[in-house]
TIZA-454174 format. One line per field, with one value per residue (C-alpha): x, y, z; residue in three letters; residue number from 1. Coordinates in Angstrom, 1 decimal, always signed. Example, Ala and Ser with C-alpha at 12.3 -4.5 7.8 and 13.67 -1.06 7.14 Angstrom:
! TIZA-454174
u (+12.3 | +13.7)
v (-4.5 | -1.1)
w (+7.8 | +7.1)
residuo (ALA | SER)
num (1 | 2)
! end
This chain:
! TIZA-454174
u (+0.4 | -3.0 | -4.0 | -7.9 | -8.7 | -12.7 | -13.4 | -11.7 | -11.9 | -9.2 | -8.0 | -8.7 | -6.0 | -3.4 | -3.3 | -2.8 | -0.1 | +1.5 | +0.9 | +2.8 | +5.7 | +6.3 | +5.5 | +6.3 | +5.5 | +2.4 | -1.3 | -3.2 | -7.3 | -8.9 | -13.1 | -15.3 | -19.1 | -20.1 | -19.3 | -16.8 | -13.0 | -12.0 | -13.2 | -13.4 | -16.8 | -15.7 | -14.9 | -18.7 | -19.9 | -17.1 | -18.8 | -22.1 | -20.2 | -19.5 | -15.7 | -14.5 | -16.6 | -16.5 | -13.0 | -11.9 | -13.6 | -11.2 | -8.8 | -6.2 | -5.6 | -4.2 | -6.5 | -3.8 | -2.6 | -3.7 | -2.6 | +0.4 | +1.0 | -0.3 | -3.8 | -6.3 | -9.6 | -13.2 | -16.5 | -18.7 | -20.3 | -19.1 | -21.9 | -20.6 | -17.2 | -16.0 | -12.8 | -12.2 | -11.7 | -10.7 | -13.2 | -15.4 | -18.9 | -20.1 | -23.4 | -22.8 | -22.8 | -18.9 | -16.4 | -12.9 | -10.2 | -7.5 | -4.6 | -4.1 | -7.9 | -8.1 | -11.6 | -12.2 | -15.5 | -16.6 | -19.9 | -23.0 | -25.5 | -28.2 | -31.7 | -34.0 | -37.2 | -39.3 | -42.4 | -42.0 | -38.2 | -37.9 | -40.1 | -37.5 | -37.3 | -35.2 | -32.0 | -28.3 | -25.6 | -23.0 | -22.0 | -21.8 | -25.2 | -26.5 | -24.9 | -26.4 | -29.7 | -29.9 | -27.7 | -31.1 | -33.4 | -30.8 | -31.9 | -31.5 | -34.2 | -35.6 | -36.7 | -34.4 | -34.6 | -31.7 | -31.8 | -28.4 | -26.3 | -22.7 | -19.7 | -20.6 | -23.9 | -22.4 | -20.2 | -23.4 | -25.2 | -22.0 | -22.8 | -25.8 | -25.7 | -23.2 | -26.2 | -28.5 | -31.3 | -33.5 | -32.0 | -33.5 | -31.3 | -32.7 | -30.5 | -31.5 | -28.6 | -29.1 | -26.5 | -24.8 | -21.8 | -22.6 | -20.4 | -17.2 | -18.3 | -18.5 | -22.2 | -20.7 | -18.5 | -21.6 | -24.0 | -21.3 | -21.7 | -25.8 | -25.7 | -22.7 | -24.7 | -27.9 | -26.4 | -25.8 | -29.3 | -29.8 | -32.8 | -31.5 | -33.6 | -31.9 | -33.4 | -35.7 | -36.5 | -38.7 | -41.4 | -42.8 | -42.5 | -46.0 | -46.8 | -47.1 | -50.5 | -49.6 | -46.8 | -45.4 | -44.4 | -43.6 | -43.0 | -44.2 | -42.3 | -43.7 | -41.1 | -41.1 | -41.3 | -45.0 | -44.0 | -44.5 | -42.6 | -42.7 | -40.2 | -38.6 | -35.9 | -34.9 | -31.5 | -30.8 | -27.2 | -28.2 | -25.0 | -22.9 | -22.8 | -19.7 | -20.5 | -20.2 | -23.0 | -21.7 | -19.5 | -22.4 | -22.0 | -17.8 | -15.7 | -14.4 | -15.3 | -17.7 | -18.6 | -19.5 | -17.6 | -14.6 | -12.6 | -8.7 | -5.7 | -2.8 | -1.5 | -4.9 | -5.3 | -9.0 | -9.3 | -9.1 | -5.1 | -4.8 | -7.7 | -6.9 | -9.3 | -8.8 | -11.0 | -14.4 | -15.5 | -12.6 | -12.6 | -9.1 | -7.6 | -7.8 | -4.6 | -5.4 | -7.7 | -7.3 | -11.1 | -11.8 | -13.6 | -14.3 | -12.5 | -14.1 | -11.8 | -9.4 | -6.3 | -7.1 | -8.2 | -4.9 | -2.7 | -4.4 | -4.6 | -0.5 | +0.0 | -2.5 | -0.5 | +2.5 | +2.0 | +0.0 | +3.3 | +5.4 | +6.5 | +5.5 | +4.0 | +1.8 | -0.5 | +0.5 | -3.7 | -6.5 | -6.4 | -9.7 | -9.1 | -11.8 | -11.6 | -14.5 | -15.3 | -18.7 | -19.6 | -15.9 | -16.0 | -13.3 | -13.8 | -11.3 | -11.6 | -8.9 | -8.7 | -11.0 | -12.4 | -15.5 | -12.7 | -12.4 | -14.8 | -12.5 | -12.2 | -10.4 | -7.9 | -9.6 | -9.7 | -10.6 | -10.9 | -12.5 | -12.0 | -14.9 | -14.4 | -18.1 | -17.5 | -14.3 | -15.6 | -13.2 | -13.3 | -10.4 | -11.4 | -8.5 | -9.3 | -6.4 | -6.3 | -3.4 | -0.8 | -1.7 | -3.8 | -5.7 | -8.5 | -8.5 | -12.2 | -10.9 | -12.9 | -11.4 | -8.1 | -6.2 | -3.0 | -0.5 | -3.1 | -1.3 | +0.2 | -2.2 | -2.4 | +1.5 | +0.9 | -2.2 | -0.4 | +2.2 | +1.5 | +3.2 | +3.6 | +2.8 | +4.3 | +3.6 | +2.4 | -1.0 | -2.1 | -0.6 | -3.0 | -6.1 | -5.5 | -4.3 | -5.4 | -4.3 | -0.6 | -0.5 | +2.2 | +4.1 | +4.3 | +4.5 | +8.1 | +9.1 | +8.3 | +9.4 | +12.6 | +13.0 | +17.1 | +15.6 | +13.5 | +16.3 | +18.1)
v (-6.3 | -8.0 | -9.6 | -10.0 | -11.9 | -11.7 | -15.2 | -18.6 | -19.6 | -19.7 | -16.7 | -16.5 | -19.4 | -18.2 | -15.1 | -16.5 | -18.8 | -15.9 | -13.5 | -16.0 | -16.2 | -12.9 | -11.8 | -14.6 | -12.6 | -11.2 | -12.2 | -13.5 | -14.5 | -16.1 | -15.4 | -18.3 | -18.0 | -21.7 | -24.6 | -26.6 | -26.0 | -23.8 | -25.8 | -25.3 | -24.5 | -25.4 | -29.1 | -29.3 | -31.2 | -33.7 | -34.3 | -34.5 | -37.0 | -39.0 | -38.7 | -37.7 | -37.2 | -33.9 | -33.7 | -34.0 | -30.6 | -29.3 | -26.9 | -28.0 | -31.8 | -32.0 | -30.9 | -29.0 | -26.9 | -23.5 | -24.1 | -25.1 | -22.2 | -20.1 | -19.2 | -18.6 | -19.5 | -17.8 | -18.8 | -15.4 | -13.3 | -9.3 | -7.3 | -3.6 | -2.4 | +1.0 | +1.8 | +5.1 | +2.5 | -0.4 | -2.5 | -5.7 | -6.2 | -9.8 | -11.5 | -12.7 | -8.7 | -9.3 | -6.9 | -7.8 | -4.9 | -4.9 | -3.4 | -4.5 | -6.1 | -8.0 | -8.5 | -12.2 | -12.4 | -14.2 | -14.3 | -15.7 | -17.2 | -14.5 | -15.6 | -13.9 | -12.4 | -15.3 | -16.6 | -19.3 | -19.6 | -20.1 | -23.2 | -26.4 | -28.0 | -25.4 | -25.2 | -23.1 | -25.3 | -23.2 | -24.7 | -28.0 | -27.8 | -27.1 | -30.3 | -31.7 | -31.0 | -32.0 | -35.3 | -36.3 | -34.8 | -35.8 | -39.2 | -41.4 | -40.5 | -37.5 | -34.5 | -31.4 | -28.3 | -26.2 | -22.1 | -20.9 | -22.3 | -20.1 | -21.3 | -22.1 | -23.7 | -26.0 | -27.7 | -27.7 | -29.6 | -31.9 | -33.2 | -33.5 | -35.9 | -38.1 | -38.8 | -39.7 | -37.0 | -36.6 | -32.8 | -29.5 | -26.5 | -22.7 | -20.2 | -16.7 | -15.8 | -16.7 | -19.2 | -21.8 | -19.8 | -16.3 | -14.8 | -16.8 | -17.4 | -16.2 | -17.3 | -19.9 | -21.3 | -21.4 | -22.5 | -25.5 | -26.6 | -26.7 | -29.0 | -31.1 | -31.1 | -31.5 | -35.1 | -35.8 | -36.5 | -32.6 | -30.6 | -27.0 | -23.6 | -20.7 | -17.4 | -18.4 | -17.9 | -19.4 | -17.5 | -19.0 | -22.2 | -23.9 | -26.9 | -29.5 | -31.2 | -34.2 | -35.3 | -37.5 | -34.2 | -30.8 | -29.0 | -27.4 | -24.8 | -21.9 | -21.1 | -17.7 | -20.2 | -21.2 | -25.1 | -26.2 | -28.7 | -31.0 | -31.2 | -32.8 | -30.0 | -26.8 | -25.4 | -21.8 | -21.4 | -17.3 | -15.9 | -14.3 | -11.8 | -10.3 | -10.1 | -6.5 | -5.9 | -5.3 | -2.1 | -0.1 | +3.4 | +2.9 | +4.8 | +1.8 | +2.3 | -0.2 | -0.7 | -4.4 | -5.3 | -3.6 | -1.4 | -2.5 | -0.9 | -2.7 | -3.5 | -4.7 | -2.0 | -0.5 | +3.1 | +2.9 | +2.5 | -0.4 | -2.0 | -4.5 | -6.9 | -10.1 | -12.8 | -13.1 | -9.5 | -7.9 | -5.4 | -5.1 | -3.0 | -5.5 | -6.5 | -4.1 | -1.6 | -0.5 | -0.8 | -2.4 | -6.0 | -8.8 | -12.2 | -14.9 | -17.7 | -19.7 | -19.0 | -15.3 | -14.9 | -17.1 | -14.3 | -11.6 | -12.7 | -13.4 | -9.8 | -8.3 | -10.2 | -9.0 | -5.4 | -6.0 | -6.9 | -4.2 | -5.7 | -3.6 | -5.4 | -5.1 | -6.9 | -6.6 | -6.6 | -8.6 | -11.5 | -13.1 | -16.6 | -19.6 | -23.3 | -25.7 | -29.1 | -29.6 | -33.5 | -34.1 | -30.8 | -28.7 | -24.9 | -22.0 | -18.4 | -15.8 | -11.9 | -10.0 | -12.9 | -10.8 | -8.1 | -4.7 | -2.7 | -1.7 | +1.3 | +1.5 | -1.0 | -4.8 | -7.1 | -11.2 | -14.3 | -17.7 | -20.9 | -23.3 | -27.3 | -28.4 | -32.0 | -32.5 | -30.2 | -28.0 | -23.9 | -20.8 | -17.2 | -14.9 | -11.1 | -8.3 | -5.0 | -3.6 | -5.9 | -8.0 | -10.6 | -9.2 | -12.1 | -15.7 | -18.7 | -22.0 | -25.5 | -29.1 | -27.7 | -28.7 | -28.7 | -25.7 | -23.8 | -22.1 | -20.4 | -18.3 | -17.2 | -16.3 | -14.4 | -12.2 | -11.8 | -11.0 | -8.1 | -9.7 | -7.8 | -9.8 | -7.7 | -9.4 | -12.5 | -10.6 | -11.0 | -14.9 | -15.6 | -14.0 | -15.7 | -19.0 | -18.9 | -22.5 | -21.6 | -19.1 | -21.5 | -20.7 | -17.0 | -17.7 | -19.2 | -16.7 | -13.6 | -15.1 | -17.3 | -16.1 | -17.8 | -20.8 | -20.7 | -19.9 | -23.0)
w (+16.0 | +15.9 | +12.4 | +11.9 | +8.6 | +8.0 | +6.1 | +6.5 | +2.9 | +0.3 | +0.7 | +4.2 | +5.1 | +2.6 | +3.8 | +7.5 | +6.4 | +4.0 | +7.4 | +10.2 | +7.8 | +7.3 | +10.8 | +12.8 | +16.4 | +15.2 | +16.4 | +13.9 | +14.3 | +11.2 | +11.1 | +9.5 | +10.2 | +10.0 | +11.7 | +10.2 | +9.4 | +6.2 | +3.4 | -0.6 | -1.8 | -5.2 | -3.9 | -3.1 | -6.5 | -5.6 | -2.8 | -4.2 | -6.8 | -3.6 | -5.1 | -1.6 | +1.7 | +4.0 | +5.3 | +1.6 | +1.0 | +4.2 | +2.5 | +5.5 | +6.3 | +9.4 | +12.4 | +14.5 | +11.1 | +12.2 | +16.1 | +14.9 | +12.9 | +15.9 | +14.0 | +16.2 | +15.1 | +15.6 | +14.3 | +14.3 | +11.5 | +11.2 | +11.5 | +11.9 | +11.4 | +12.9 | +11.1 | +13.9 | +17.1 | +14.9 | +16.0 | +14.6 | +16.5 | +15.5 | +15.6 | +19.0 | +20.1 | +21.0 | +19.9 | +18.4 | +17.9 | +15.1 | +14.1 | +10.7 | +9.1 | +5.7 | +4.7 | +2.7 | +3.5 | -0.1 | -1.3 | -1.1 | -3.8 | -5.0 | -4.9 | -7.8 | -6.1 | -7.6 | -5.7 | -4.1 | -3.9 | -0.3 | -0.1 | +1.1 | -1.9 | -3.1 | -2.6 | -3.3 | -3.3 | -1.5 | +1.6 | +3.4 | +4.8 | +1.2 | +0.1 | +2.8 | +1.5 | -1.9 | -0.8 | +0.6 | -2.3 | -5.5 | -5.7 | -9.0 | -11.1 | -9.0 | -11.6 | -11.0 | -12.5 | -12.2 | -12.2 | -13.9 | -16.2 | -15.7 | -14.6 | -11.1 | -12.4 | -15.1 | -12.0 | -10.0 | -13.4 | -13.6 | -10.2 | -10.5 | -13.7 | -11.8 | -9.2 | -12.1 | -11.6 | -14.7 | -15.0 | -16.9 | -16.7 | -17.8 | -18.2 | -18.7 | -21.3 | -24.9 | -24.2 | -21.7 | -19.6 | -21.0 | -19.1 | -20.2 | -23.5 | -26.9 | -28.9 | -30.9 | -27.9 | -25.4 | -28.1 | -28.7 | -25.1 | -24.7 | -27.9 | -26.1 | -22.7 | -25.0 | -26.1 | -22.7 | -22.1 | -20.2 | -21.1 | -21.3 | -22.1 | -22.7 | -22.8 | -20.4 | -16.9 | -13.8 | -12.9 | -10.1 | -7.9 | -6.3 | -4.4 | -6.3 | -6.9 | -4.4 | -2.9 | -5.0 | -6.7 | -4.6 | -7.0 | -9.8 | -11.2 | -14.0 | -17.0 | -18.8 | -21.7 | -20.7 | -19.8 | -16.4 | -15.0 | -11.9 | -9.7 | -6.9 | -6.6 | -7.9 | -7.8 | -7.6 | -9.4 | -10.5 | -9.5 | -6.5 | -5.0 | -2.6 | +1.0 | +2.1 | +4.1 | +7.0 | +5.7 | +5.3 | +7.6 | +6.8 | +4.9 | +3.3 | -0.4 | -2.2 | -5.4 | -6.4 | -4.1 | -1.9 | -4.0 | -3.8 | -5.1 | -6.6 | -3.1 | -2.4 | +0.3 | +0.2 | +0.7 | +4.6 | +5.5 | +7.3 | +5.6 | +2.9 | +0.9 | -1.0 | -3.1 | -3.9 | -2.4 | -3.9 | -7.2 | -8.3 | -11.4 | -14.7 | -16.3 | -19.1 | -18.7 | -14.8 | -14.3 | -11.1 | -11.3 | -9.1 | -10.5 | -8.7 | -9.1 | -6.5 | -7.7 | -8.2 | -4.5 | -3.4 | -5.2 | -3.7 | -0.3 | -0.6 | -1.7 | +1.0 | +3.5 | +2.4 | +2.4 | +6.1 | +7.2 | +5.9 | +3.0 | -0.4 | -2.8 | -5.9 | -8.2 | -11.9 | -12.7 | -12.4 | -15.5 | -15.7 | -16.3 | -16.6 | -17.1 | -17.3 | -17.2 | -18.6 | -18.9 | -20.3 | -23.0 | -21.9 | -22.2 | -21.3 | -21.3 | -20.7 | -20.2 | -22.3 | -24.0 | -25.6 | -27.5 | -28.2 | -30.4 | -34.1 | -33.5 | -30.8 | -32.4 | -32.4 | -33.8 | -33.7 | -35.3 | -34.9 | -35.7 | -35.7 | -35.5 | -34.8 | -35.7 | -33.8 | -31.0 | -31.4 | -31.2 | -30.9 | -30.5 | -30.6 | -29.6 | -30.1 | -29.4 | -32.1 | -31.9 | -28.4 | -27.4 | -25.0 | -24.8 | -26.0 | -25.7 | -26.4 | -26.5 | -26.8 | -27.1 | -24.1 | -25.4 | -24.7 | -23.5 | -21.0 | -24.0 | -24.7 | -20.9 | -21.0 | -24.5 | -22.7 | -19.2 | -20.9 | -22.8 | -25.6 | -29.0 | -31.8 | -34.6 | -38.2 | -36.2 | -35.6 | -38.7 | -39.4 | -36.0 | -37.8 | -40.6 | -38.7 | -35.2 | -34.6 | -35.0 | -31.6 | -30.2 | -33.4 | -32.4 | -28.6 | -29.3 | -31.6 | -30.1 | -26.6 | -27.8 | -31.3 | -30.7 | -30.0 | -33.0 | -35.2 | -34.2)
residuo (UNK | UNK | UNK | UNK | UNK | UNK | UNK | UNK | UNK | UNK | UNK | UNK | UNK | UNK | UNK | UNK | UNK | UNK | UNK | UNK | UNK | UNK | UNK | UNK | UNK | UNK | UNK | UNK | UNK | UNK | UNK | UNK | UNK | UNK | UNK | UNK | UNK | UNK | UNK | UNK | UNK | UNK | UNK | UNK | UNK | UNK | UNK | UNK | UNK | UNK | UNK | UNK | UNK | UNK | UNK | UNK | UNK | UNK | UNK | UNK | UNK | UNK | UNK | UNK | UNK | UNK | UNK | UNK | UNK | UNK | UNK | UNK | UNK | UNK | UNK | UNK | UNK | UNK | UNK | UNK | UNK | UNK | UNK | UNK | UNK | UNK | UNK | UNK | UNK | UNK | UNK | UNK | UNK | UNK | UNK | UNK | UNK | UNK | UNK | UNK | UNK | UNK | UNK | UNK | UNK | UNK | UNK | UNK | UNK | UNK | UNK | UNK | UNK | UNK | UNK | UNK | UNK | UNK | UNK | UNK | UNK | UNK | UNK | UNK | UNK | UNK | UNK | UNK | UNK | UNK | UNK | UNK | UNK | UNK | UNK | UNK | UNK | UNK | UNK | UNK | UNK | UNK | UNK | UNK | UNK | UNK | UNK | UNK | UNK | UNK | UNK | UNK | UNK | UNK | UNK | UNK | UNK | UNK | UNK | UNK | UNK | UNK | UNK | UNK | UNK | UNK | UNK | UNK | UNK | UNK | UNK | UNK | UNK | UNK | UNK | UNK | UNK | UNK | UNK | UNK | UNK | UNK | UNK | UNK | UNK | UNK | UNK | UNK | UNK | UNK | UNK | UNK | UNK | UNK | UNK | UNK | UNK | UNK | UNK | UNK | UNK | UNK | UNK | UNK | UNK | UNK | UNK | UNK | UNK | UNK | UNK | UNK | UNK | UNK | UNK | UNK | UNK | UNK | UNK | UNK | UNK | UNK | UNK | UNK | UNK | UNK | UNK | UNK | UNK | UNK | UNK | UNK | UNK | UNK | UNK | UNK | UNK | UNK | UNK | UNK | UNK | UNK | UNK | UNK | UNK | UNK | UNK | UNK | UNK | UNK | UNK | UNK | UNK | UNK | UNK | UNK | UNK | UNK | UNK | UNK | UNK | UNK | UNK | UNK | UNK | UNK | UNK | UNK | UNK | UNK | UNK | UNK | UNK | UNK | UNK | UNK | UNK | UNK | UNK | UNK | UNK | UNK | UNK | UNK | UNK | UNK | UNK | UNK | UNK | UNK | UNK | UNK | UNK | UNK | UNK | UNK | UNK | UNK | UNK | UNK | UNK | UNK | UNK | UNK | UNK | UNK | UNK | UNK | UNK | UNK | UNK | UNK | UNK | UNK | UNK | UNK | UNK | UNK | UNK | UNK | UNK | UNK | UNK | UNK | UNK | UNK | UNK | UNK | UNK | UNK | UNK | UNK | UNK | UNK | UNK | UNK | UNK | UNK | UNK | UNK | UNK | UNK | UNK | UNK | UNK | UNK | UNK | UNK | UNK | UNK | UNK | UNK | UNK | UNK | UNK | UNK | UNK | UNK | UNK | UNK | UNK | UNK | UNK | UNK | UNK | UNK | UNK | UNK | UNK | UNK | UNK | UNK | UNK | UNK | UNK | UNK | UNK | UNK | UNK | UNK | UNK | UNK | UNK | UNK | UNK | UNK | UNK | UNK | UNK | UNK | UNK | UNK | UNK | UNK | UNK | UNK | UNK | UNK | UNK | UNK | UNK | UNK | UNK | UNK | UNK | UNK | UNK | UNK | UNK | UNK | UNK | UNK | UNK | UNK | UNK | UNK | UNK | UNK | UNK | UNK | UNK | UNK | UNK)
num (1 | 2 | 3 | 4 | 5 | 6 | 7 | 8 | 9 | 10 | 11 | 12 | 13 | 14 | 15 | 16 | 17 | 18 | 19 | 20 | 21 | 22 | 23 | 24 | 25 | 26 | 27 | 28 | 29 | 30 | 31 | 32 | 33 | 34 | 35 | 36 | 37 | 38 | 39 | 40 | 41 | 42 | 43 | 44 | 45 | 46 | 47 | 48 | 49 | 50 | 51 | 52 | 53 | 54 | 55 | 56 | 57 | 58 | 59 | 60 | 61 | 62 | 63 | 64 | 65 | 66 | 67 | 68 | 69 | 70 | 71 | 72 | 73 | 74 | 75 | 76 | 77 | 78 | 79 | 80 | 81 | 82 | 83 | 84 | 85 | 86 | 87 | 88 | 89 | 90 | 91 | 92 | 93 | 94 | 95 | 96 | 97 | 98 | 99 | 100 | 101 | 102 | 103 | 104 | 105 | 106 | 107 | 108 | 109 | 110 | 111 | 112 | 113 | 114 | 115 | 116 | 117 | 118 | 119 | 120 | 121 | 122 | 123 | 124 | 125 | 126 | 127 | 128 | 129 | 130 | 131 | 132 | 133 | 134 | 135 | 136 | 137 | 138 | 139 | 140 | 141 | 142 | 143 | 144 | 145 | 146 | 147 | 148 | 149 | 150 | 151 | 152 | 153 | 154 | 155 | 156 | 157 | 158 | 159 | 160 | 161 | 162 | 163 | 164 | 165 | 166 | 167 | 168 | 169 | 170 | 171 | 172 | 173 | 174 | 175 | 176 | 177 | 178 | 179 | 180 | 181 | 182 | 183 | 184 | 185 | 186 | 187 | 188 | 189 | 190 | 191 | 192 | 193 | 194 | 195 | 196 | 197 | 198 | 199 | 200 | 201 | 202 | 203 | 204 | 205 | 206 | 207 | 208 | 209 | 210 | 211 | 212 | 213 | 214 | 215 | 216 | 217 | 218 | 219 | 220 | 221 | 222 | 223 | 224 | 225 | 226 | 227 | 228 | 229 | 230 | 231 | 232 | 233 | 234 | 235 | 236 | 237 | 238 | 239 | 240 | 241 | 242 | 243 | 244 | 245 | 246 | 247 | 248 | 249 | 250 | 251 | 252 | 253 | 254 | 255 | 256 | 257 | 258 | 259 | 260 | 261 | 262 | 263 | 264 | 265 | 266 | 267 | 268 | 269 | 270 | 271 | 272 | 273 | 274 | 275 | 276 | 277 | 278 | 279 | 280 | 281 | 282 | 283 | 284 | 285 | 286 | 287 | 288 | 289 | 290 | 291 | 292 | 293 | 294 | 295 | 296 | 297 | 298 | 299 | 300 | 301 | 302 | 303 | 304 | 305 | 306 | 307 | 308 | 309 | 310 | 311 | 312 | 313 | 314 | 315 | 316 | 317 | 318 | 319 | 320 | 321 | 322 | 323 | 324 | 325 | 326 | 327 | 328 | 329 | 330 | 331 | 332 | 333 | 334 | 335 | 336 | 337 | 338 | 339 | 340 | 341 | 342 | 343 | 344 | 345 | 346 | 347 | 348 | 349 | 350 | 351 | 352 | 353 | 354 | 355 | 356 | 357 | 358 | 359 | 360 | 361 | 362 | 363 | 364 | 365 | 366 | 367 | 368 | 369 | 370 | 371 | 372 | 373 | 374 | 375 | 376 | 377 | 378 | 379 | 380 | 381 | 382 | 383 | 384 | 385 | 386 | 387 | 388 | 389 | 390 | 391 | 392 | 393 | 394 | 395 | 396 | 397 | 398 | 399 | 400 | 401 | 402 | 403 | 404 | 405 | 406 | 407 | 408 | 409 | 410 | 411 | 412 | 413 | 414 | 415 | 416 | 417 | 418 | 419 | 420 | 421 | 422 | 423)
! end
């Protein structure tokens, strides 16, 4: 049986280790398209911190990992897949046949159609050669303006401040991390990042990006806002977006990204997905979405492993999860953080701490949390994952949460130990 696993990054290598356990004869080739071994993208800032060099990005220490585990390794980019012969043509014009195929081909930064957005100076900060770049252009002191200000670019902005760059982030959205967010949570980050000493527009955009008038300053760059600010670097932190171009022509179905079901299989037997690319059914509503976190794409490369070796297995449902470290304010997000509309059977409450920087947004559909936004609140936080995962029914505890949201470790214990309460 001959494994092919499209991508060599976390989800990649799990699926290769999960693969050689569970079929110890098979052949297994893992597909990166750039030069260097499977690495962490999210390890990049660290990098840029100068908190650990290249290798400490590497998501494998040891150089001889993959041959020992029998992993062959191939660096190529898929161009065409035809699902009839089972076979991969790659950049090189080479083709690779399979018998079982798990695409974890990831994603790539999106670049707005602005003019101007190609000129050098400005830069995605996505893989090692990115970091590369703006290693050289990040100087103390150099102005920056940063494009984005979501999850991925509030650990791009963290890194940044650590290299002392006089920094201005604009973000589209009427707030910082939209998409994680409530208004009052993101609103309570831009004024935490605000005292920081970070310039940040929201509801704003770039327009253009010129030569600068000299070059002491390349760039200037033109705001939706009117402002115009010079610059020795821009950074493009818009977004992501799943890398499915070469499934074009194929049968295999794509939305987003590649359509998986609960066994991560897409809708080509023998086809599987996992990671970045891939839209899964949501913990609670079955709609497909893509959850672009590490830990999401390390459980659904184990489970599309699994089933590529015989073994059935399925994923309970897609739980969103986020956690942020923005300049030292922690912020978390979980499931279907924005709620459900009252008719339907919502409800929510929030609780706002402004001077302790502290906030809790509860979300219930009847009686279950289906969707929790908590800043500065670090302790038993994982409860309020368990209670969403869960499914947990809250009973009379419902309405104690929306009237005192602070006590959800309270109804945790009793609706999960109520013997050990009783005691």
């Amino acid at each position: 049986m001959k494994h092919v696993i499209l991508g060599n990054g976390p989800a990649g290598v799990v699926a290769a280790e999960t693969l050689r356990q569970a079929d110890p004869a098979g052949d297994i080739l893992l597909v990166g398209n750039e030069a260097a071994p499977p690495y962490s993208r999210m390890a990049i800032p660290y990098l840029l911190e100068g908190d650990i060099d290249e290798s400490g990005t590497y998501l494998r220490k040891t150089a001889d990992h993959f041959e020992r585990l029998r992993v062959r390794q191939l660096c190529a980019r898929a161009v065409a897949l035809d699902t009839t012969k089972q076979t991969i043509l790659f950049h090189d014009g080479h083709f690779e046949p399979y018998d079982r195929l798990l695409i974890a081909t990831g994603s790539h930064p999106v670049r707005p159609p602005i003019p101007g957005i190609d000129l050098p100076e400005v830069q995605t900060c996505w893989t090692l050669e990115d970091a590369r770049a703006i290693a050289q252009l990040a100087r103390p002191g150099s102005r920056v303006l940063q494009l984005g200000a979501g999850f991925i670019g509030c650990i791009i902005m963290e890194a940044l401040a650590a290299r002392g760059v006089a920094l201005t982030v604009v973000e589209m959205g009427d707030r910082m991390v939209p998409r994680m967010m409530t208004p009052q949570a993101g609103g309570m980050i831009k004024r935490w990042v605000e005292g920081k000493g970070i310039r940040v527009l929201t509801s704003a955009g770039v327009e253009r990006v010129e030569r600068g008038p000299d070059a002491a300053t390349p760039l200037t760059v033109a705001l939706s806002t009117g402002d115009r600010l010079p610059c020795d670097l821009m950074i493009v932190a818009a977004g992501v977006a799943p890398n499915v171009a070469f499934l074009e022509s194929t049968p295999v179905h794509v939305a987003k990204g590649v359509l998986v079901d609960e066994r991560m299989q897409t809708s080509v037997p023998g086809i599987y997905a996992a990671g970045d690319v891939a839209e899964a059914p949501d913990l609670f509503t079955g709609a497909h979405l893509v959850a672009a976190i590490q830990p999401n794409a390390a459980d659904q490369a184990r489970i599309a492993a699994l089933n590529r070796a015989g073994r059935d297995t399925r994923l309970t449902g897609v739980l969103a999860v986020n956690v942020l470290d923005t300049l030292g304010l922690i912020s978390t997000s979980f499931g279907q953080w924005w709620g459900e509309k009252a008719e339907a059977g919502g409800s929510g409450v929030e609780h706002v701490d402004e001077a302790g920087q502290r906030y809790l947004s509860l979300q219930f559909k009847d009686d279950v949390l289906i969707g929790a936004t908590a800043i500065g609140l670090t302790q038993h936080v994982g409860v309020l994952r368990g209670l969403i995962q869960g499914r947990i029914r809250l009973g009379p505890w419902r309405d104690r949460l929306l009237k005192s949201p602070l006590h959800f470790v309270d109804a945790y214990v009793a609706r999960t130990q109520p013997v050990a309460l009783a005691r």
